[in-house]
N, C-alpha and C positions, 0 to 999 in steps of 0.2 A: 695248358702251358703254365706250369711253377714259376710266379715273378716275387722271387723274395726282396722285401722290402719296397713295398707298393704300396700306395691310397687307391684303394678302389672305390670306383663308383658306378656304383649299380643303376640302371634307368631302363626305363620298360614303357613303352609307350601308348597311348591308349587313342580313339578315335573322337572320343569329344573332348577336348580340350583345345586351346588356343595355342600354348606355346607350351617350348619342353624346359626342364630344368633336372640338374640332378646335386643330390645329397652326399656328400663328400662321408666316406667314414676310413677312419683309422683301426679299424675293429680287427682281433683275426679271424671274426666267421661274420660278417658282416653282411649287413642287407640296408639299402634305405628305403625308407617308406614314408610317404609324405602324407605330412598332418594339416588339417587345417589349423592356420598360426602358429607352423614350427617353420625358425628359419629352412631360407634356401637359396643357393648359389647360383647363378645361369650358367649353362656348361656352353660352351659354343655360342648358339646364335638361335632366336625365337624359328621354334619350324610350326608353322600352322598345320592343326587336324592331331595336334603331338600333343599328350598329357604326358606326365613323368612319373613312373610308377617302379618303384625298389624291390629287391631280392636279394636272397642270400646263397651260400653254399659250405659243400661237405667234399670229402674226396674218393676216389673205386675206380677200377680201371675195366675198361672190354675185356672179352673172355674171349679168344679165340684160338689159346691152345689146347683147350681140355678137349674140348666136341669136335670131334669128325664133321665134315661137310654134308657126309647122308645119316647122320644123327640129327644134326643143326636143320636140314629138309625135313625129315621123317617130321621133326614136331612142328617146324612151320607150315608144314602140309595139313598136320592134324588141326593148327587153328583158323589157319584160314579157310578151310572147307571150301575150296573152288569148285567150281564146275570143270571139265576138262576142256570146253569151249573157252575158257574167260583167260586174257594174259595178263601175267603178272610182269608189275616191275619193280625193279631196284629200288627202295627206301633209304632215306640221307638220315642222318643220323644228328641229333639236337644237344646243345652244350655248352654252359657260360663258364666264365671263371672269376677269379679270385682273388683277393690278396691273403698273401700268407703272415708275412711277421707285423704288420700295421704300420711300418714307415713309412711317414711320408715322400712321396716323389708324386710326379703330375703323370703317373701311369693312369688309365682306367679300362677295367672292363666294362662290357657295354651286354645286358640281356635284354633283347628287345620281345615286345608282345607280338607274338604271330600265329598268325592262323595255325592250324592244327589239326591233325586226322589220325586217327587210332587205329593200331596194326596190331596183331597178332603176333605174326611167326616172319622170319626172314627165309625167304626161298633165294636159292644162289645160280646163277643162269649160266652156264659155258657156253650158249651160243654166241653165235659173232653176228650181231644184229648193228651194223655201224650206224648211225645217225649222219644222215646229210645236214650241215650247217645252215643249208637254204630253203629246206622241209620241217627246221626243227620246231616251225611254228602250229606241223599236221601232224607232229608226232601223237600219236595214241595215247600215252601217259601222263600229257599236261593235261589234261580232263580227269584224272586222277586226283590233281591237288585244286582243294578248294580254300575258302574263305572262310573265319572262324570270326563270329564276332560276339563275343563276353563281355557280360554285364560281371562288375565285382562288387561285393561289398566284404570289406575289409574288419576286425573284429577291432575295436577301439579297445588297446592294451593298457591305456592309462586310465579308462572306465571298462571296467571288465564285464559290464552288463550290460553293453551296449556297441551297437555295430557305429562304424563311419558311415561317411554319405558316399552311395554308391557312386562308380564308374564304367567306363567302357573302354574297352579296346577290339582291336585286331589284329588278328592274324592269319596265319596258314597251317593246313593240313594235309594228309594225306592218304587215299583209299589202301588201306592193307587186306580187304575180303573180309566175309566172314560177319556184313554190315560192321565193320569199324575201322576208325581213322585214328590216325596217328599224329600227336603234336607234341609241344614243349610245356613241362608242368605251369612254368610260370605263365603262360597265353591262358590257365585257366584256373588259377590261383584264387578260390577266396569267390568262386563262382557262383553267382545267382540262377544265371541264366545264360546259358551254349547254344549258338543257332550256326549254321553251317550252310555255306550257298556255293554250287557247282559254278563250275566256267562256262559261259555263256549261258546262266539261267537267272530268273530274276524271282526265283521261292527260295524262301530263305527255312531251311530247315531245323528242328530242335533236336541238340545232343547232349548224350547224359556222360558223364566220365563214370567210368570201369574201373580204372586204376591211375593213381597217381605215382612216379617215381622221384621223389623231394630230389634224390643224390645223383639222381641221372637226366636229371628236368626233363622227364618223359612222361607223358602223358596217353594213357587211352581211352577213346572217347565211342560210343554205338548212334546209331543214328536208326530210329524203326521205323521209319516209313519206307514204303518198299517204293515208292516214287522215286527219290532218291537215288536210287539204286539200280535204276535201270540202265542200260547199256552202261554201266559202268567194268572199268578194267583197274584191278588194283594193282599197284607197283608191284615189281620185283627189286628183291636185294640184289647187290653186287658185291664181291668181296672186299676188302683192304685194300685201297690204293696204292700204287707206287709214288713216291715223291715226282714230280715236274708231271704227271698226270693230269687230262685235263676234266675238269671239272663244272658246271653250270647248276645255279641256284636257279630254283623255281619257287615263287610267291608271290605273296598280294603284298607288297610295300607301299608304305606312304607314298604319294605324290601319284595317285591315280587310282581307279576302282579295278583295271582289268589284271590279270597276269601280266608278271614281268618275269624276265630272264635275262641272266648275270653270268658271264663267263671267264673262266680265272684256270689257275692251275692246280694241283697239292705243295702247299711250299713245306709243311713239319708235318710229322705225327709223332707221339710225345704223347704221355701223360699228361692233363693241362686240369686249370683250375675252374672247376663248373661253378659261375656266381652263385646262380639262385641254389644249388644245393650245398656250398658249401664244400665240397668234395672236388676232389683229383681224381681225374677217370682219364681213359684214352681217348684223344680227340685229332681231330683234322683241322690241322691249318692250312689256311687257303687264302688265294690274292681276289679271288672275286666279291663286286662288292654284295656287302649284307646289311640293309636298312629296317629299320623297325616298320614291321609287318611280315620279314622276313621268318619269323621267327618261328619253327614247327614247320617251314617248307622244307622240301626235298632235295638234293643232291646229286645228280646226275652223272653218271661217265659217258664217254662218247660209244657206249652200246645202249647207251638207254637206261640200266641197271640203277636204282637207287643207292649211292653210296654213303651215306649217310642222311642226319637233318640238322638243318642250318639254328643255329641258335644265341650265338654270341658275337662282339668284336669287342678289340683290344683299340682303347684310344692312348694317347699320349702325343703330345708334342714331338718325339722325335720317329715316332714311326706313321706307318701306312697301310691300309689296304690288308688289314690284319682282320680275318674272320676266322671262324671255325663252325665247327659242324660234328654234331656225337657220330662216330661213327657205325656199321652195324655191329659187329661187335658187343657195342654194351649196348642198342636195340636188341640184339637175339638176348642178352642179359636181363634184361627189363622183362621180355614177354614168355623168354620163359620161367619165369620164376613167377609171374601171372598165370601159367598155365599150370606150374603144378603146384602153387598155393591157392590159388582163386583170389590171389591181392597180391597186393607188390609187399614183400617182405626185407628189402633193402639189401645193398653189398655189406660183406661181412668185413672184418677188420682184426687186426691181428692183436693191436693193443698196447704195443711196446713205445718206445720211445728211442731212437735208433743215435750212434754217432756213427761218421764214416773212421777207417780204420786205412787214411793213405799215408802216416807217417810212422815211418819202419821202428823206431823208437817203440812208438807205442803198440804197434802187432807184436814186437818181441817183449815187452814189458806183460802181456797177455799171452805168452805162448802159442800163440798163430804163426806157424811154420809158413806159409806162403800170404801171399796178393791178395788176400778174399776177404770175406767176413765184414758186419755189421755188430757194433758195442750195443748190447742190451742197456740202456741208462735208467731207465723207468719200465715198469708195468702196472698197467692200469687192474686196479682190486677187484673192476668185474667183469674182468676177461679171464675165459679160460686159460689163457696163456699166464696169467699169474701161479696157475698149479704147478707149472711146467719148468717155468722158465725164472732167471735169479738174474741181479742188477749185477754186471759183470759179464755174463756170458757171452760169448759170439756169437751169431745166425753165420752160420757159411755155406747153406743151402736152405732150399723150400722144396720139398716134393725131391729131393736129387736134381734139382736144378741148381748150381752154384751162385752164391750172388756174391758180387764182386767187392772190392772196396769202399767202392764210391755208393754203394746202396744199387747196382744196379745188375742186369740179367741179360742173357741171351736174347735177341727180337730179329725172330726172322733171318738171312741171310749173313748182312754184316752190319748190323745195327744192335745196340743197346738200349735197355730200356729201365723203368726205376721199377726198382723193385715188388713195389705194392701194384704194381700188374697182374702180377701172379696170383697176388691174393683177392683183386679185383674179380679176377677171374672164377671163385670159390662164389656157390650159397650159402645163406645161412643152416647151419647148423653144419657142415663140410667140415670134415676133419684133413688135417695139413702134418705132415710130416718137415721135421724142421729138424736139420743137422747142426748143431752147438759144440762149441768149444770153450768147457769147465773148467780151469785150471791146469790148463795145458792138454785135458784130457776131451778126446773128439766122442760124441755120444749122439742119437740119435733119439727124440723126445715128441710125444705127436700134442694135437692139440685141436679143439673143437674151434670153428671161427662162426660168430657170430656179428651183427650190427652192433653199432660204439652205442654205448649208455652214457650221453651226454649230460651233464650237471645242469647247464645253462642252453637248453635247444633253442636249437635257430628257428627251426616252425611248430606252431603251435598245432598237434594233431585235433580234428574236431571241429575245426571253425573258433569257439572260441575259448578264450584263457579263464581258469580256474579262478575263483576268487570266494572271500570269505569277510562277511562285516559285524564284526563286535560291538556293539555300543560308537558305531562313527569311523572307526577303525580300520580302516581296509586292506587285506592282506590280500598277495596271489605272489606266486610264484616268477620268478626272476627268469626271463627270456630276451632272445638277442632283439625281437620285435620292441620290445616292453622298454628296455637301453635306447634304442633309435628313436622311438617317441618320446621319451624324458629328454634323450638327448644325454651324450656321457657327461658334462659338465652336472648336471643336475642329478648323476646318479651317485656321484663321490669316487676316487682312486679306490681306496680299498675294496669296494662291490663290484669295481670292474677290474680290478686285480684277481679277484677270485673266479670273475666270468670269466676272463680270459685264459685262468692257469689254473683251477683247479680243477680235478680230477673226483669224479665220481666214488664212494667208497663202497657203497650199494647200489642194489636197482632200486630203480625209485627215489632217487635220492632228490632234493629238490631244496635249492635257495631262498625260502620263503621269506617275501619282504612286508615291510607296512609300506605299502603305497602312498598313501595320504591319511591325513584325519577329514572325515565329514563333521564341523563345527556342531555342537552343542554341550548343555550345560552338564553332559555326566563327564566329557572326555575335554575338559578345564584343564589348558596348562599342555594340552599335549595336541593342539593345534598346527603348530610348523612342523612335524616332524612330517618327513616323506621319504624315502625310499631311504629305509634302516632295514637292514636284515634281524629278523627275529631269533633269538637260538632258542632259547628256552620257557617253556611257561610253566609257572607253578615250579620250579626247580628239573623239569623234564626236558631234555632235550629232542626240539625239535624236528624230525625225518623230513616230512615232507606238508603238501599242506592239507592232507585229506587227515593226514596225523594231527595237525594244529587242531581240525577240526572236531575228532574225535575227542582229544585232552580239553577244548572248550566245552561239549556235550557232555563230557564226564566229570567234570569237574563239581568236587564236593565240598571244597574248602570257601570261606568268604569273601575271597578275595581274585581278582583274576591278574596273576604278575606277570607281567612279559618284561623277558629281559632281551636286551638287543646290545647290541655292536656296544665295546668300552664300554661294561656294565653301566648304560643307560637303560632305566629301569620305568617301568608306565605300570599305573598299576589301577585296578577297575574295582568298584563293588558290585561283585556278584550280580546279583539278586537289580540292583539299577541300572546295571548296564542292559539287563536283557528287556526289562519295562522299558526301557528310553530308544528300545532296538526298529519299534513299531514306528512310531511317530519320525525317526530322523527318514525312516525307509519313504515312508512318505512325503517328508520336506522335502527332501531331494529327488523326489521322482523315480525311485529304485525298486523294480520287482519283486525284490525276493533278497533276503540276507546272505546267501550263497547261490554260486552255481550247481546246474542240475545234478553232479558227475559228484558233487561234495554230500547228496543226499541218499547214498548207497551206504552200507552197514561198513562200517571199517575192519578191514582184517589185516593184523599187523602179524607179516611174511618178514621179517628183517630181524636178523643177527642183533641181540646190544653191542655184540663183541664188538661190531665193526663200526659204531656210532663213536665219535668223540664232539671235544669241544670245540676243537677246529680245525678249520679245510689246510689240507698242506697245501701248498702253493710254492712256486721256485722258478727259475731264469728258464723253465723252458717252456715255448709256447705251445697249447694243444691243439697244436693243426696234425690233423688225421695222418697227411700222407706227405707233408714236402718237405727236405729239408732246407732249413731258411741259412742266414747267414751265419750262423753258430752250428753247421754241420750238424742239425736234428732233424731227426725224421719219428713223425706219428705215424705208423701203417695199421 
């Protein structure tokens, strides 16, 4: 669910702590994550057994008009490997959201920590197996969803050499066959340690993750011990809900150890804003409630079927009773694109930067003879779509599907839906046929869709962030984690002007800042400086920060010049800075001058052509998929 001009606040909750709090941010790909001694707000009211733990997100929609139903079987059949004894059920489908343009209003999204289980394939059931409401507690498939409880340790972004003090939470999951369960990325985010305990058993099992989906906060997880596994029956999917459909979560929530069960209706389905990834995908909203621990449990229709997995709510003052759930849809999305990569390779994205076209003025000012079409305003430089497609053109189809004015598409019977559904619907590397309108003139242009190349990523691949120490100096690369622990006031307008609106010109393109200085006597005078963006060193401009690295190791001249933001200029001698490199590493307690990932041979793959002096930036925000109050749309 798209809430243009929102403060979102992220909170995720964990099992050892006392009380919960959550981290307001005005960001547009936002996540909070709490530091020890960074402020923080109380949201509501202290809930004992409740830590407070931040995420972000991205946007992609469920895929369920390309694949047949017995295409969508064939391969959930191939991953699950059932026996023909064992029945499956229905899998709910997991999902947070967002805010899109950074306005403040006292909205919040809510990603809660929940147990979790790792699935494979969605199997879709046409039988009519009804659930008695007064049996539903001998139903077969709550033995299905267990209990997930993770340890995390988080990477310390403002010391890049070093982790935070670990934590715990819990959540839910669930049996998908094939030894694996199915949950939500964020229940396993930054994971030391995954132990997993059935319903009514008191072994607490270890689980390793498979694959993570950042953009679909999906997770899957194996569990080997064949103990575990015994008389077990894993879910079956169910298809798409209808809206007033009724629906029951299943999980391990706060305020007790056993299964609980929550029962509500389908109130939307919608494109909607997944917190922790960042991302716009298809989601399920629903009136039942969803409390932290909920989070990675399953979804139920009154046949039993898994219709999604429960993963976010919406708070604010003037609403209620607002949950959602990823539907299967972008579960079969998630596992199979783990089945025929062997990793989760992410929703693809189109790249553009969209306006709606509903005022007849301006269709005819463009030569758009009818109601349709989407204003091409930007294209991002490393998307395919920039071979293709020119600033001015119209989109007035996808695949021969027509997309309307307002950015939106055919769904289903008599509903509409936004348009990056469709493209949600695509893997990566899937080529998209896309009908344009060039100067009055109608043409047909294809184009490959791959995952966005973010300037500024919201999660850090690896565990943890890149970094590099000069003579005290410490550089690493600019991330939406890295902002939330300085904290925007400490990172300066202009750095977060660029986080927020500028657009990548390469791959690999990377923000590299000086973090701090570590005090001593070679790096005199250049003590306060902290989070300056670096461009150039030695008169070379800066790529990225494996690049930084490289032009420090090669560097032959006497002198080391970094130049940064408003020609503010630091400058080093050689030859002392790299003597004085030992003993500061030491003072402060630091392993090693760089991270491991910075001691690989550098191979420089990038264009000069496409290098300049600086990031274009402009009034439109890069959110992937919604359009906010200024009629833009990222897809």
């Amino acid at each position: 669910m798209a809430i243009a001009a929102a403060t979102l606040w992220f909170t995720a909750f964990t099992s050892s702590g006392t009380s919960r709090y959550s981290l307001t941010s005005q960001r547009l790909f936002s996540t909070s994550r709490r530091r020890p001694g960074a402020s923080f707000i109380p949201e509501f009211r202290t809930i004992r057994n409740a830590e407070n733990h931040n995420r972000r997100t991205s946007k992609r929609t469920p895929s369920s008009f390309s694949k047949s139903d017995a295409e969508t079987e064939a391969i959930a059949q191939k991953f699950l490997g059932r026996s023909d004894d064992e029945t499956q059920f229905s899998n709910a489908d997991n999902r947070k959201g967002r805010n899109k343009t950074g306005r403040s209003q006292s909205t919040t999204f809510k990603s809660f920590d929940l147990q979790k289980k790792g699935s494979k394939g969605i199997i879709f059931d046409t039988k009519e197996q009804q659930i008695e409401t007064g049996n539903f507690q001998d139903a077969p498939f709550l033995n299905a969803v267990v209990k997930v409880y993770c340890t995390h340790t988080a990477p310390d972004y403002s010391l890049p050499w070093q982790k935070q003090r670990q934590y715990t939470s819990t959540g839910s999951a669930f049996m998908i066959g094939d030894g694996k369960l199915l949950t939500n990325a964020h229940c396993v985010e930054h994971d030391t340690q995954i132990k997993v305990k059935r319903r009514g058993d008191d072994t607490k099992y270890v689980a390793k993750v498979l694959a993570r989906g950042v953009e679909c906060d999906m997770a899957l997880l194996s569990v080997e011990s064949s103990d575990f596994w015994k008389g077990a029956e894993p879910l079956q999917f169910g298809h798409l809900p209808r809206l007033q459909d009724s629906v029951t979560v299943v999980g391990y929530p706060l305020g007790g150890d056993t299964i609980s069960v929550t029962k509500g209706v389908v109130s939307r389905i919608e494109v909607t804003s997944y917190a922790h990834g960042s991302s716009d995908l298809l989601g399920i909203q629903i009136d039942a409630a969803i409390n932290p621990g909920n989070s990675g449990g399953p979804a139920f229709n009154d046949n039993g079927e898994c219709i999604g997995v429960a993963f976010q709510v919406f708070r604010s003052d003037d609403v209620e009773n607002i949950g959602y759930v990823i539907p299967t849809t972008v579960v079969s999305h998630f596992l199979e694109d783990y089945e025929r990569n062997g990793k989760y390779t992410g929703f693809p994205c189109l790249g553009v930067l969209l306006q709606k076209l509903e005022n007849p003025a301006l269709r005819a000012c463009l030569k758009v003879p009818s109601n349709e079409g989407v204003l091409v305003r930007r294209v991002e430089p490393t998307s395919d779509a920039s071979n293709v497609l020119k600033e001015g053109d119209v989109i007035v189809s996808f695949d021969d599907v027509r997309v309307g004015c307002e950015g939106t598409v055919p769904f289903r019977s008599t509903e509409r839906i936004a348009f990056r559904y469709l493209i949600s619907q695509k893997f990566a590397g899937d080529v998209a046929e896309l009908g344009i309108i060039r100067a009055g003139e109608f043409t047909k242009v294809k184009t490959v869709l791959n995952p966005r190349a973010h300037l500024v990523p919201y999660h850090i691949e690896g565990g943890q962030p890149s970094y590099l120490i000069v003579a005290g100096l410490v550089f690493t690369p600019l991330s939406e984690p890295l902002i939330e622990e300085e904290c925007e006031d400490h990172i300066g307008l202009k750095l977060l002007t660029k986080a927020r609106y500028s657009m990548a010109r390469f791959k690999d393109e990377q923000i590299v800042i000086l973090s701090q200085v570590l005090a001593n006597e070679v790096n005199i005078g250049y003590e306060d400086m902290s989070n300056e963006q670096v461009l150039k060193l030695n008169g070379t401009q800066i790529k990225n920060i494996r690049h930084l690295a490289h032009l420090v190791d090669s560097c032959k001249d006497k002198y080391l010049v970094f130049e940064f933001e408003d020609n503010y200029i630091a400058v080093l001698e050689k030859e002392a800075a790299f003597s004085a490199s030992t003993s500061i590493l030491k003072g402060y307690g630091i392993p090693s001058e760089r991270s491991s990932d910075l001691l690989e041979p550098y191979i420089d793959s990038i264009d000069e052509t496409q290098t300049g002096d600086q990031h274009e930036f402009g009034d439109s925000p890069v959110s992937n998929d919604e359009f906010g109050t200024d009629h833009i749309l990222w897809v």
